[in-house]
C-alpha positions as CSV (number, residue, x, y, z in Angstrom):
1,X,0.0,0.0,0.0
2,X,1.3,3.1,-0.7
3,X,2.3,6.5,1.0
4,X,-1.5,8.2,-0.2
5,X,-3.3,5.2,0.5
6,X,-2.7,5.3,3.8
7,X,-2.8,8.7,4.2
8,X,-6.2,8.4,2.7
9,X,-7.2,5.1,4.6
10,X,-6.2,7.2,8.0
11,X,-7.9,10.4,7.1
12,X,-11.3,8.5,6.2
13,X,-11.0,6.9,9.6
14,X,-10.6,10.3,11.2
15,X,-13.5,11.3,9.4
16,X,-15.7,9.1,10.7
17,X,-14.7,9.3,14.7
18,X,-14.8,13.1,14.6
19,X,-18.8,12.9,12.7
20,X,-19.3,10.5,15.7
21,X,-17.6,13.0,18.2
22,X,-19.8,16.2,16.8
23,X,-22.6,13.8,16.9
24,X,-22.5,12.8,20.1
25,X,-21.9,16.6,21.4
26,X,-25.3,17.4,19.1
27,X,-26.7,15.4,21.7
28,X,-25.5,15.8,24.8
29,X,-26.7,18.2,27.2
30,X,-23.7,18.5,29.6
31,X,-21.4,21.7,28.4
32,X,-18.8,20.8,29.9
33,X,-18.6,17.7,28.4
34,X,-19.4,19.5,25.1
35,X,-16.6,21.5,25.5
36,X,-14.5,19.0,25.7
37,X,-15.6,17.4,22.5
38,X,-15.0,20.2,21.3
39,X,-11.4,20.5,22.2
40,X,-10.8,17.1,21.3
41,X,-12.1,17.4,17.7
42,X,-10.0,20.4,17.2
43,X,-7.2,18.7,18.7
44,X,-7.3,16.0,16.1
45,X,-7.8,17.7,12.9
46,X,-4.4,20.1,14.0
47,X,-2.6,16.8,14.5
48,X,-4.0,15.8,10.8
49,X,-3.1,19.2,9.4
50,X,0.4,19.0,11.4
51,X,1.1,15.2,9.5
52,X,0.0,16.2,6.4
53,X,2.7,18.7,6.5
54,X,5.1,16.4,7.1
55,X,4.4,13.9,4.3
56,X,6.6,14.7,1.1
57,X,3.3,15.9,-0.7
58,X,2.6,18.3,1.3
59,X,5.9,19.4,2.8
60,X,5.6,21.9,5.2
61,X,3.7,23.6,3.6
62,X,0.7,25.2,5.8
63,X,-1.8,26.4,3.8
64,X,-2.3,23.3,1.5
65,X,-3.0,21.0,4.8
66,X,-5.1,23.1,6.1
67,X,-7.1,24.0,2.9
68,X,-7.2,19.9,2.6
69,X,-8.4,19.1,6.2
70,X,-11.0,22.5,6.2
71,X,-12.1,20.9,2.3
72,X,-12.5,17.5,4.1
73,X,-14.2,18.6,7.3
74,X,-16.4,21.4,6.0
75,X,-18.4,21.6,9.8
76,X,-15.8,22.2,11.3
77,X,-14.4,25.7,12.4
78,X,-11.3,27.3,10.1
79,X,-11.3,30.4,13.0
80,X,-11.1,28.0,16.0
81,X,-9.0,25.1,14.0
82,X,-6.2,28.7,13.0
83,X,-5.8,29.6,16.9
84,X,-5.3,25.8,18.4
85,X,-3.0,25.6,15.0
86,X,-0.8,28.8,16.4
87,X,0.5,27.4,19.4
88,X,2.3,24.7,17.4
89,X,3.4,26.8,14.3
């Protein structure tokens, strides 16, 4: 398997436990335990833009991996995704 299969095979799987993550928190009553969906989704999808820019596609470069995971994960929050993103870049 190559390099874009399993980037591909790994993103799909992220997919599908963050829907499960927002839907659960669509649900749930508790804030608190909203909020911390919350941080956790966001906290994933940096990690996935932070690997994408290490694979030789996308080379360090910022903007495409984030374009990529914002393309991929339209629901989810470019603003909020940006700030969690600035305290690693």
């Amino acid at each position: 398997m190559s390099k874009k299969d399993l980037i591909e095979q790994n993103i799909t799987r992220v997919q599908e436990y963050v829907r499960e993550l927002i839907e659960d928190a669509k649900w749930n009553n508790g804030v608190s335990e909203t909020l911390e969906s919350t941080s956790i989704i966001v906290g994933n999808f940096c990690s996935m833009v932070l690997r994408l820019m290490d694979t030789e596609e996308y080379n360090n470069n910022y903007c495409k991996s984030l374009d990529l995971v914002l393309k991929l994960f339209p629901e989810i929050d470019g603003e909020l995704l940006e700030k969690e993103l600035d305290r690693y870049i």
